[in-house]
PDB file of N, CA, C and O in Angstrom:
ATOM      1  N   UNK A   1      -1.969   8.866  -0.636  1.00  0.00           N
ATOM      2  CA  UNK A   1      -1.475   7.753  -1.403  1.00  0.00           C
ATOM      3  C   UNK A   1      -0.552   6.891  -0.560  1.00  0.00           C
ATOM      4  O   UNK A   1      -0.738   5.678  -0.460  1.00  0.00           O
ATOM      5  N   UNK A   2       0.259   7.410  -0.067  1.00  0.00           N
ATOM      6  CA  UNK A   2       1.073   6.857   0.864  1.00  0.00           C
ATOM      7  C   UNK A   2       0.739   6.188   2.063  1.00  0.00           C
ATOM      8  O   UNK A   2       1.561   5.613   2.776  1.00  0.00           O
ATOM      9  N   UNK A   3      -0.701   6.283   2.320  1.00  0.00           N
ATOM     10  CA  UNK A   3      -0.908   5.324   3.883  1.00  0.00           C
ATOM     11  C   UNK A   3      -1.797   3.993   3.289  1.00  0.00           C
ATOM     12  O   UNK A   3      -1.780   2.886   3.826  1.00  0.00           O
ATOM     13  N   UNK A   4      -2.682   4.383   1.905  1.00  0.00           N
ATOM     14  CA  UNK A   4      -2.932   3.729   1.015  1.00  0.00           C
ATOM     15  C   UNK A   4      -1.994   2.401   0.666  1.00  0.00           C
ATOM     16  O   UNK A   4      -2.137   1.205   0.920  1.00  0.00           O
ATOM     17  N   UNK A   5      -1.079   3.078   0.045  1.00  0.00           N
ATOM     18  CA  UNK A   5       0.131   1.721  -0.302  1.00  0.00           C
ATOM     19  C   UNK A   5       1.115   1.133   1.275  1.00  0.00           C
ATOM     20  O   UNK A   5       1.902   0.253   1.623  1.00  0.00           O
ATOM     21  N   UNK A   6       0.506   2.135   1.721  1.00  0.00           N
ATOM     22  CA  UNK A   6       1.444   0.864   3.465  1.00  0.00           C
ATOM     23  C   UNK A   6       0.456   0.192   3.761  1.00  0.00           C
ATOM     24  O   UNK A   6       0.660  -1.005   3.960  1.00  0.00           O
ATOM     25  N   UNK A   7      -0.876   0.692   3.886  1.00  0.00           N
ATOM     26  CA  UNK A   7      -1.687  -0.180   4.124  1.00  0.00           C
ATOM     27  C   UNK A   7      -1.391  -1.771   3.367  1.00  0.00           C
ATOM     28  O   UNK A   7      -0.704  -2.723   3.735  1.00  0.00           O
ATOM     29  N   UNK A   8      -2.217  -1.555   2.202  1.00  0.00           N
ATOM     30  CA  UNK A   8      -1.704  -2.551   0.935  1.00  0.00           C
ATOM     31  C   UNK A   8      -1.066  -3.595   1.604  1.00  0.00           C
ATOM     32  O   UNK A   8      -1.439  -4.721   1.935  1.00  0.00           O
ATOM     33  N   UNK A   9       0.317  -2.776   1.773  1.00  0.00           N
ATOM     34  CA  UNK A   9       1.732  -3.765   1.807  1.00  0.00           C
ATOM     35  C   UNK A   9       1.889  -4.579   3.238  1.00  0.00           C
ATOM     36  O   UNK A   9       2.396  -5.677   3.468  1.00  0.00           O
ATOM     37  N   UNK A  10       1.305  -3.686   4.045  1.00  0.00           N
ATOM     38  CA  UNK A  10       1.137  -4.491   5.384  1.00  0.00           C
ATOM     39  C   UNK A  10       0.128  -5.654   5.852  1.00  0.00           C
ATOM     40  O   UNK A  10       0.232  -6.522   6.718  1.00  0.00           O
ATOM     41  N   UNK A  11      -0.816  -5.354   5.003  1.00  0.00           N
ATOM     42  CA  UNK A  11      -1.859  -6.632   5.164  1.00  0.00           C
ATOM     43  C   UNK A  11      -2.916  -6.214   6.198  1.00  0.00           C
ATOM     44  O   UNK A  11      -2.835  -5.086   6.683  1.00  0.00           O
ATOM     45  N   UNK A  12      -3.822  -6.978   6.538  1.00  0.00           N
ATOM     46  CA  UNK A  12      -4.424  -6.845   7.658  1.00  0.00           C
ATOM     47  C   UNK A  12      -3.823  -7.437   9.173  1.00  0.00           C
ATOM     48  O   UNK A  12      -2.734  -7.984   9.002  1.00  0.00           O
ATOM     49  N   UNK A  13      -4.314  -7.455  10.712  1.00  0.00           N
ATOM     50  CA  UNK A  13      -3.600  -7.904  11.245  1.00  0.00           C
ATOM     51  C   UNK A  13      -3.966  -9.358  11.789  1.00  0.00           C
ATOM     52  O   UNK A  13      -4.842  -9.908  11.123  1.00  0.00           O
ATOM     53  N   UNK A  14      -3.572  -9.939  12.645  1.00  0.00           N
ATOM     54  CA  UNK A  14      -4.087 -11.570  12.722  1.00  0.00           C
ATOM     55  C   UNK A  14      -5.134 -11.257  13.415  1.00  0.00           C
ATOM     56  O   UNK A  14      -6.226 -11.790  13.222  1.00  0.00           O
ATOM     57  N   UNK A  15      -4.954 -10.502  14.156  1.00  0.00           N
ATOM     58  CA  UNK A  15      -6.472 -10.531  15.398  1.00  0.00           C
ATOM     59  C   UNK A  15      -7.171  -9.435  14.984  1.00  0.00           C
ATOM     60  O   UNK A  15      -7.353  -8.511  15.777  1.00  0.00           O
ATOM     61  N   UNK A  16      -7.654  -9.383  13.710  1.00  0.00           N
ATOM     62  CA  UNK A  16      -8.673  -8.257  13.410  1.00  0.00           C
ATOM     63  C   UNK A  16     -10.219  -9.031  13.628  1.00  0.00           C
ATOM     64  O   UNK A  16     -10.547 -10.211  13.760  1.00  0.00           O
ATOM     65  N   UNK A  17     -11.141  -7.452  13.586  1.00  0.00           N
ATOM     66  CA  UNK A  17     -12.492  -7.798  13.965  1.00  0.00           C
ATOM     67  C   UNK A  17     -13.401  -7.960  12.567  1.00  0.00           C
ATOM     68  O   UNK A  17     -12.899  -7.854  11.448  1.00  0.00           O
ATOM     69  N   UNK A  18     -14.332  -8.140  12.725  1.00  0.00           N
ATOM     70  CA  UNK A  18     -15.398  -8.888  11.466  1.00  0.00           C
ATOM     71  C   UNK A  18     -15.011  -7.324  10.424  1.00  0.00           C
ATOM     72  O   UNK A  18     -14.481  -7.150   9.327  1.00  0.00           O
ATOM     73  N   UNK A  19     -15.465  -6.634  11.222  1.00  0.00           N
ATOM     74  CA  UNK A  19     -15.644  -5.561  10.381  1.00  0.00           C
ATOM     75  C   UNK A  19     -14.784  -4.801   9.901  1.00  0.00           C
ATOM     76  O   UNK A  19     -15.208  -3.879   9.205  1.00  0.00           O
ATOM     77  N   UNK A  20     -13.053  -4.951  10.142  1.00  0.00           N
ATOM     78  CA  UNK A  20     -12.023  -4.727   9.392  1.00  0.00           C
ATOM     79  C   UNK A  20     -11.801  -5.595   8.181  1.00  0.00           C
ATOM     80  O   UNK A  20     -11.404  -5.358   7.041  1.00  0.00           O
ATOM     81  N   UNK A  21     -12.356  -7.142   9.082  1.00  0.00           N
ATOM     82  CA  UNK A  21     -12.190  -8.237   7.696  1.00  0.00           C
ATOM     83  C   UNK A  21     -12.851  -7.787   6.486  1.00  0.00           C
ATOM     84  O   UNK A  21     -12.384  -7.729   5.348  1.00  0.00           O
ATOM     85  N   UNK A  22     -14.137  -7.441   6.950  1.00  0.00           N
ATOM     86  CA  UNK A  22     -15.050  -6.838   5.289  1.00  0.00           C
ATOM     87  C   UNK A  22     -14.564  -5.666   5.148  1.00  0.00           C
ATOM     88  O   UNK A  22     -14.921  -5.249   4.047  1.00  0.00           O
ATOM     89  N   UNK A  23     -13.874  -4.842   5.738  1.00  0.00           N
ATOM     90  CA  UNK A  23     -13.748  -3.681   5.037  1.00  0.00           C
ATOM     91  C   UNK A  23     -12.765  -3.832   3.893  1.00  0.00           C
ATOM     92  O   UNK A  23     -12.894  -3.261   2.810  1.00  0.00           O
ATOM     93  N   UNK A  24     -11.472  -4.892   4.317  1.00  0.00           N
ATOM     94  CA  UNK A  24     -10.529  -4.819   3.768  1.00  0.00           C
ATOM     95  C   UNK A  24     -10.970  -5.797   2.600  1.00  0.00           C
ATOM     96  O   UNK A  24     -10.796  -5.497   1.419  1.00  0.00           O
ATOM     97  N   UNK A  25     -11.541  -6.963   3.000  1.00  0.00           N
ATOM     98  CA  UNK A  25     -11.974  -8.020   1.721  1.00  0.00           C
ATOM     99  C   UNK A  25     -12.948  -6.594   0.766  1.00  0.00           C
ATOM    100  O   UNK A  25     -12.586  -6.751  -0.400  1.00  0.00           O
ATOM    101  N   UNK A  26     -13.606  -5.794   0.792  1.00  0.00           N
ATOM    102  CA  UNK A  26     -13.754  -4.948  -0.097  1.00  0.00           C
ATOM    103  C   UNK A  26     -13.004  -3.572  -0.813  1.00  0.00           C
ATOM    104  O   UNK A  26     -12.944  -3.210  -1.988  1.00  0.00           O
ATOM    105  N   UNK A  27     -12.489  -3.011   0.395  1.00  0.00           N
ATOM    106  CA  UNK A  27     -11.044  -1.926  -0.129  1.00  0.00           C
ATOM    107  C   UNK A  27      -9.025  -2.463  -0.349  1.00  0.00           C
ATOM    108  O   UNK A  27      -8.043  -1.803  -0.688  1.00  0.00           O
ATOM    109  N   UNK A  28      -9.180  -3.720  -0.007  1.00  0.00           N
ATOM    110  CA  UNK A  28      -7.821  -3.774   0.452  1.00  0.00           C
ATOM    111  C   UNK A  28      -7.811  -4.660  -0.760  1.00  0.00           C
ATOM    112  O   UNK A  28      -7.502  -5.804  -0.428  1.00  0.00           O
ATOM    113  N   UNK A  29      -8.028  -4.544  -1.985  1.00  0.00           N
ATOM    114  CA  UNK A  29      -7.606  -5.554  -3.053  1.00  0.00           C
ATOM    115  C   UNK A  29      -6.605  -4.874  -4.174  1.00  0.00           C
ATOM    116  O   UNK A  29      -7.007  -3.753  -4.483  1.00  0.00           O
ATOM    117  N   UNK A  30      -5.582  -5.215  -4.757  1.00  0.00           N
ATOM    118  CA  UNK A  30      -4.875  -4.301  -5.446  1.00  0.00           C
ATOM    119  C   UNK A  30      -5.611  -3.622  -6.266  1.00  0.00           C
ATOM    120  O   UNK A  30      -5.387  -2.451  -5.961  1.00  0.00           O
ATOM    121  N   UNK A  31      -6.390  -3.641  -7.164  1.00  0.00           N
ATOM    122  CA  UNK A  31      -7.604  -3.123  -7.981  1.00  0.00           C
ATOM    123  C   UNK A  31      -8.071  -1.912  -7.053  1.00  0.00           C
ATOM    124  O   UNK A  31      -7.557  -0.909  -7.549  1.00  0.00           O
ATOM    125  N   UNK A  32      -8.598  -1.660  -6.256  1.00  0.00           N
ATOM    126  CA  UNK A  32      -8.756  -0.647  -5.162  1.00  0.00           C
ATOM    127  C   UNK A  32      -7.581   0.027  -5.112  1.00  0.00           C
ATOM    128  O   UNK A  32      -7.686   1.164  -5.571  1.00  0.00           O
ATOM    129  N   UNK A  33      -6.415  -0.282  -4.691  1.00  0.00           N
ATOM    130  CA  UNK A  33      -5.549   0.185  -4.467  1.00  0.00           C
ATOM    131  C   UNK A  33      -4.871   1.118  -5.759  1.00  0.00           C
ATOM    132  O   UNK A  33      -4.370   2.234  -5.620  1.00  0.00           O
ATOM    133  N   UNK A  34      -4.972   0.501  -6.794  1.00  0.00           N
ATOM    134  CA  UNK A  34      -4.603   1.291  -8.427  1.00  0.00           C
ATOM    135  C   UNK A  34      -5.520   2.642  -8.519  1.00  0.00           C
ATOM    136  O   UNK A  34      -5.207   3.802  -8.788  1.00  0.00           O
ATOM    137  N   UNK A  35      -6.766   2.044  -8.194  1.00  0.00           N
ATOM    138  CA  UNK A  35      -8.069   3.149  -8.429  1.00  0.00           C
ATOM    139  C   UNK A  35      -7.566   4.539  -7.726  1.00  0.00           C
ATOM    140  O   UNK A  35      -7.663   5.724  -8.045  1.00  0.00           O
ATOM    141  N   UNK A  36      -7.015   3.879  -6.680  1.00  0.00           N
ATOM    142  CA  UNK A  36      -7.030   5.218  -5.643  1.00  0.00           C
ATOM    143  C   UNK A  36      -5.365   5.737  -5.757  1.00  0.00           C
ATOM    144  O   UNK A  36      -5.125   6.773  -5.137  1.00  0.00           O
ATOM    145  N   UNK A  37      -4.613   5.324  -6.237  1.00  0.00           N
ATOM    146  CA  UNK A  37      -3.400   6.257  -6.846  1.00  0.00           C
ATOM    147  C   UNK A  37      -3.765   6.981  -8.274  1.00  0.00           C
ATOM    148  O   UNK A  37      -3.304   8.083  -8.569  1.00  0.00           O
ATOM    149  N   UNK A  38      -4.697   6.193  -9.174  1.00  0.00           N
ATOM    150  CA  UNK A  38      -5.063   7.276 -10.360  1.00  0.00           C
ATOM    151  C   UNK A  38      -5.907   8.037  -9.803  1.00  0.00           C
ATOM    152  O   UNK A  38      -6.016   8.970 -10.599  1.00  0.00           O
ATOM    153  N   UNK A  39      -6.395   8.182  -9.173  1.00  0.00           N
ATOM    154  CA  UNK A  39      -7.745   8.966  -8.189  1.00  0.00           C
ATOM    155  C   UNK A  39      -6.608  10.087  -8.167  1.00  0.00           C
ATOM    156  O   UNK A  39      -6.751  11.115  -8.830  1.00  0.00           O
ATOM    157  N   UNK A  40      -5.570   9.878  -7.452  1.00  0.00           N
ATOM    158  CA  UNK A  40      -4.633  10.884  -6.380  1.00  0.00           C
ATOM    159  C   UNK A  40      -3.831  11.580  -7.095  1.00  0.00           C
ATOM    160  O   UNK A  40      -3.501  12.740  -6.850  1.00  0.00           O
ATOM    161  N   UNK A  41      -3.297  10.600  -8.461  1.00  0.00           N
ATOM    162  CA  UNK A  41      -2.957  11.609  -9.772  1.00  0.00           C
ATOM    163  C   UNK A  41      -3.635  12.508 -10.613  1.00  0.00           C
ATOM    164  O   UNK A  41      -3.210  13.522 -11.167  1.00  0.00           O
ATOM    165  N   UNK A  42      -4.792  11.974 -10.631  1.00  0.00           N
ATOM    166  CA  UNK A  42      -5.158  12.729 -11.377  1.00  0.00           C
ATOM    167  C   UNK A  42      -5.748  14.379 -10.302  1.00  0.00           C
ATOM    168  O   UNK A  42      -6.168  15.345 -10.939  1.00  0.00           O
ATOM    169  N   UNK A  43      -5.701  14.425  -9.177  1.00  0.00           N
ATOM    170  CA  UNK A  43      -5.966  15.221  -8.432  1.00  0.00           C
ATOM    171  C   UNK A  43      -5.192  16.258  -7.867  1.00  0.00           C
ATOM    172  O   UNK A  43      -5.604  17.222  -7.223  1.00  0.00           O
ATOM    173  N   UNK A  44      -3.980  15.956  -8.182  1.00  0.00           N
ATOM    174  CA  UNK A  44      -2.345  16.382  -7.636  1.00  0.00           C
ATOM    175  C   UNK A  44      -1.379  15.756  -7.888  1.00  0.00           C
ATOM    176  O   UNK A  44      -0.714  16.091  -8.868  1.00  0.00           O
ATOM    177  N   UNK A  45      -0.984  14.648  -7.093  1.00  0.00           N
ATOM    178  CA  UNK A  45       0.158  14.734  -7.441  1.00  0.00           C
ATOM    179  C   UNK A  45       0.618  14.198  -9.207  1.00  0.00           C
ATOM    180  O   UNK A  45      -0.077  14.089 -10.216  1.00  0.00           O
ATOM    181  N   UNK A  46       1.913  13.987  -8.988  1.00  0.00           N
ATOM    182  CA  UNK A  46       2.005  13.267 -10.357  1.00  0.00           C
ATOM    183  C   UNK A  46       3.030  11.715 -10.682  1.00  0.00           C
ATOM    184  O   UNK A  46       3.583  11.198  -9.711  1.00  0.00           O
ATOM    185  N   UNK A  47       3.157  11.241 -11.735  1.00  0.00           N
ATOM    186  CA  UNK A  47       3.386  10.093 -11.639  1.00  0.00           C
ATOM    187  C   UNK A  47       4.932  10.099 -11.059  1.00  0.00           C
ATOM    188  O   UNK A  47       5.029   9.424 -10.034  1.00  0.00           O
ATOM    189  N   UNK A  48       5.851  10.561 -11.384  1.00  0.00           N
ATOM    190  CA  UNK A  48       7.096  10.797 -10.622  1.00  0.00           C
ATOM    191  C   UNK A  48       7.227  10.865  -9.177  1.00  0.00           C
ATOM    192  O   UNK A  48       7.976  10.165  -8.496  1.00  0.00           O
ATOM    193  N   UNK A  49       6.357  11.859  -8.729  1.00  0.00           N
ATOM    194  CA  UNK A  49       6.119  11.845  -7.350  1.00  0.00           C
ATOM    195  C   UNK A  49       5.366  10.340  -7.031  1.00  0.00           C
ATOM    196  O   UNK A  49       5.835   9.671  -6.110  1.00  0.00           O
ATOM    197  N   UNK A  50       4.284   9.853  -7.742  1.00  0.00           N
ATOM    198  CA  UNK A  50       3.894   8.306  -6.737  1.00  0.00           C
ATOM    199  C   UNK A  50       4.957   7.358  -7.526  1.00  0.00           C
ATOM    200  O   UNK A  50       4.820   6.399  -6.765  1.00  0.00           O
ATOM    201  N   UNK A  51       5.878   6.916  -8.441  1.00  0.00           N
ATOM    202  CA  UNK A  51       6.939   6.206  -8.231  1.00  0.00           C
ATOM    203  C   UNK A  51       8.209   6.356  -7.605  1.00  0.00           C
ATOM    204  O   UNK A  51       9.007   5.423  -7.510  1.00  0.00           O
ATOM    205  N   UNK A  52       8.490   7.894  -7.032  1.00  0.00           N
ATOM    206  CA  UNK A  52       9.666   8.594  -6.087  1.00  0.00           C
ATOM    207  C   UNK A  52       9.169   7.377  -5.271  1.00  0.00           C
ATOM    208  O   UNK A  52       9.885   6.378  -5.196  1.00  0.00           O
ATOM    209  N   UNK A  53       7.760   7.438  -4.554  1.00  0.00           N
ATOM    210  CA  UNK A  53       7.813   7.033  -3.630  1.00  0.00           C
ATOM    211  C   UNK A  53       7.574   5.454  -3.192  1.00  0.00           C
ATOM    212  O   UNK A  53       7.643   5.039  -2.035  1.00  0.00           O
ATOM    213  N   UNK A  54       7.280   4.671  -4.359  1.00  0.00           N
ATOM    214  CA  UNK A  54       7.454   3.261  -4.654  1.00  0.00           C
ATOM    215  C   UNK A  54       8.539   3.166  -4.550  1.00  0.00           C
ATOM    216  O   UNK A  54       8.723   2.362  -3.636  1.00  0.00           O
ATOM    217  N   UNK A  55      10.044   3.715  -5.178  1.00  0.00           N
ATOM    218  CA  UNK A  55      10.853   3.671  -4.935  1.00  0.00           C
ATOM    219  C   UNK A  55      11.702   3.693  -3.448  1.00  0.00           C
ATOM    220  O   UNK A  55      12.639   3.012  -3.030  1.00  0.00           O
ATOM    221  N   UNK A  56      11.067   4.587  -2.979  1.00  0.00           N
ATOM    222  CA  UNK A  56      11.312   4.784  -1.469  1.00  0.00           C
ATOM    223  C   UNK A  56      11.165   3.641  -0.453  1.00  0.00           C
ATOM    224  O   UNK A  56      11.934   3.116   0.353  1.00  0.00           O
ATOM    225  N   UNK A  57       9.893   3.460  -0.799  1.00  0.00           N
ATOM    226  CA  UNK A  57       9.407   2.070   0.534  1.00  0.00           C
ATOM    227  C   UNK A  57      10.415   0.886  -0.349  1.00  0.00           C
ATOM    228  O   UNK A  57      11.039   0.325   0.551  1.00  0.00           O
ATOM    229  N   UNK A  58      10.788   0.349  -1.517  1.00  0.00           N
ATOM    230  CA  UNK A  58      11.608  -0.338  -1.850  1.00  0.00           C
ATOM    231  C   UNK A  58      12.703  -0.446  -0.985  1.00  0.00           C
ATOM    232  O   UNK A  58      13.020  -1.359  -0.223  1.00  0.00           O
ATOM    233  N   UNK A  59      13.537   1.251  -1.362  1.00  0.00           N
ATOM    234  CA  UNK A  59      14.962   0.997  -0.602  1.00  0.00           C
ATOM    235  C   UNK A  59      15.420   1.644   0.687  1.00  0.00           C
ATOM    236  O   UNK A  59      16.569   1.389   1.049  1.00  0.00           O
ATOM    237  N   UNK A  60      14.591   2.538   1.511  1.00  0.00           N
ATOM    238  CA  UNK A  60      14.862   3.077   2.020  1.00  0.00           C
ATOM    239  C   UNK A  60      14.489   2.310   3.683  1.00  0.00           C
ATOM    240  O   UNK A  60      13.423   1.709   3.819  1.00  0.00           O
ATOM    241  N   UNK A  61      15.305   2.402   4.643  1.00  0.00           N
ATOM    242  CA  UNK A  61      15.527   1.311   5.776  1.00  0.00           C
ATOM    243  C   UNK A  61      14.751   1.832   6.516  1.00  0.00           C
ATOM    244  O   UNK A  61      14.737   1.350   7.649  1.00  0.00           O
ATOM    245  N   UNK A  62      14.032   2.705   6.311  1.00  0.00           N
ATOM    246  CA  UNK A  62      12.863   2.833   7.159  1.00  0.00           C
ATOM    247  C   UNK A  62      11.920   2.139   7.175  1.00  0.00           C
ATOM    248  O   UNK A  62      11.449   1.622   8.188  1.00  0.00           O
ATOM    249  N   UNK A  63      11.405   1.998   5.782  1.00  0.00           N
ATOM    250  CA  UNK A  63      10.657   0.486   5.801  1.00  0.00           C
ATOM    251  C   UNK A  63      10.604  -0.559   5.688  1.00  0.00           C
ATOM    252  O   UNK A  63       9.644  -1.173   5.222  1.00  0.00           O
ATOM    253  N   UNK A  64      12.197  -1.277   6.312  1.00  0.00           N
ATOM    254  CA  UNK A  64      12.254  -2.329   6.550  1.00  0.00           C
ATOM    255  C   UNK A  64      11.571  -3.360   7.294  1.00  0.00           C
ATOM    256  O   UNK A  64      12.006  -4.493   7.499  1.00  0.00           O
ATOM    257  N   UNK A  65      10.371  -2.841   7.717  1.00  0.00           N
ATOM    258  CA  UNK A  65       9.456  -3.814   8.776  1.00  0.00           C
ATOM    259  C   UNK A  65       8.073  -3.873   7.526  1.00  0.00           C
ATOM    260  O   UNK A  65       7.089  -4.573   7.766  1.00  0.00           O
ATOM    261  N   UNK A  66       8.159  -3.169   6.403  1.00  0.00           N
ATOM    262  CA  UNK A  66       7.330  -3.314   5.835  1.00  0.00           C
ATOM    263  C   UNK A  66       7.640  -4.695   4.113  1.00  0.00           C
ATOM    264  O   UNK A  66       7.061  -5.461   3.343  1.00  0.00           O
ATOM    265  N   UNK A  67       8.907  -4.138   4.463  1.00  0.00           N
ATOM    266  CA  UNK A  67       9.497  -4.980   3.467  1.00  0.00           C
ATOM    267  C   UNK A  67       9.915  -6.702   3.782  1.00  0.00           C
ATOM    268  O   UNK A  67      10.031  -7.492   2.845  1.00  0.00           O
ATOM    269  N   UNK A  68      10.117  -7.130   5.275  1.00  0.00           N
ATOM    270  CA  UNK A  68      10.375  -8.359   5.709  1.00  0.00           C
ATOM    271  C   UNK A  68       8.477  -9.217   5.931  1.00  0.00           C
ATOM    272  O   UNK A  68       8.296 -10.412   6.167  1.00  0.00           O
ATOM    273  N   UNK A  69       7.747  -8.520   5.817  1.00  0.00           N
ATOM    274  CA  UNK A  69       6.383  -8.948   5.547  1.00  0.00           C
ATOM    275  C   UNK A  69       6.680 -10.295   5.003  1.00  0.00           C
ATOM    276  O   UNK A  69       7.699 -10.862   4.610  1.00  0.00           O
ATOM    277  N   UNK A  70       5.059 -10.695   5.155  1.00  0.00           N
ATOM    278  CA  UNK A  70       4.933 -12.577   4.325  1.00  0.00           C
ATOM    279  C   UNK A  70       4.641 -11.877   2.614  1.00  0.00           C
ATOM    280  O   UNK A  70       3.678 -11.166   2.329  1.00  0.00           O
ATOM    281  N   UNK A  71       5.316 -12.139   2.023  1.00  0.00           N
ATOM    282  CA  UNK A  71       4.942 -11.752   0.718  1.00  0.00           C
ATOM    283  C   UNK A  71       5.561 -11.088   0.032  1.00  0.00           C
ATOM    284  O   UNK A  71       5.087 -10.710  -1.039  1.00  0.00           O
ATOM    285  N   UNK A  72       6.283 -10.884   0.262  1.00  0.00           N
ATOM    286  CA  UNK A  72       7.225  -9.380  -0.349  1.00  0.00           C
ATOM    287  C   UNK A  72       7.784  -9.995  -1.400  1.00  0.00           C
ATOM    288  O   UNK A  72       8.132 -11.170  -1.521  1.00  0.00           O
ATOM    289  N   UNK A  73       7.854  -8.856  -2.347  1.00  0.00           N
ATOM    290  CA  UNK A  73       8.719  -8.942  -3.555  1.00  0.00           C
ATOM    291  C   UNK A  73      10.259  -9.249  -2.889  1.00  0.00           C
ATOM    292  O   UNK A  73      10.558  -8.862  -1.760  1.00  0.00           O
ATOM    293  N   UNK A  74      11.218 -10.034  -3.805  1.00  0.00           N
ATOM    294  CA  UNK A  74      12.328 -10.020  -3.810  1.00  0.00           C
ATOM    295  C   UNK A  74      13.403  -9.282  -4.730  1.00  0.00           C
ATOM    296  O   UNK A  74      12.918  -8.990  -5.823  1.00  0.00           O
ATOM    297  N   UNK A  75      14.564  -8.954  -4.593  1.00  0.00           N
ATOM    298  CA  UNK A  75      15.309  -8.462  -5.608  1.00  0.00           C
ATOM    299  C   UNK A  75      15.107  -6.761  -6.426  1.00  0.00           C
ATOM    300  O   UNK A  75      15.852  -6.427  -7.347  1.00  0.00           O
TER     301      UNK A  75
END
């Protein structure tokens, strides 16, 4: 779940190749991204554990290179 939602949040990169572009224009849409955290709940973990960790990439300064991104939520 977790490389899932960095992915997500990081985007693709500027100099990607054709075939990252389609991969991601087909897996990298938030809709995909929902699918595959209820996928991961319903398999193990649980909802506490995947908002612990929403919470985490929020505040925690480790992912501050993920959080100064083009797009980011504010506040």
């Amino acid at each position: 779940m977790e490389l899932i939602l960095l992915k997500f949040v990081r985007g693709i990169s500027e100099n990607a190749t054709l075939w990252e572009l389609a991969l991601n224009n087909k897996y990298g849409k938030i809709d995909r991204v929902r699918k595959r955290i209820e996928y991961d709940i319903k398999h193990g973990i649980t909802k506490d554990e995947a908002f612990t960790f929403l919470q985490f990439i929020r505040n925690d300064s480790n992912y501050d290179e993920v959080r100064s991104g083009k797009g980011h939520m504010e506040g």
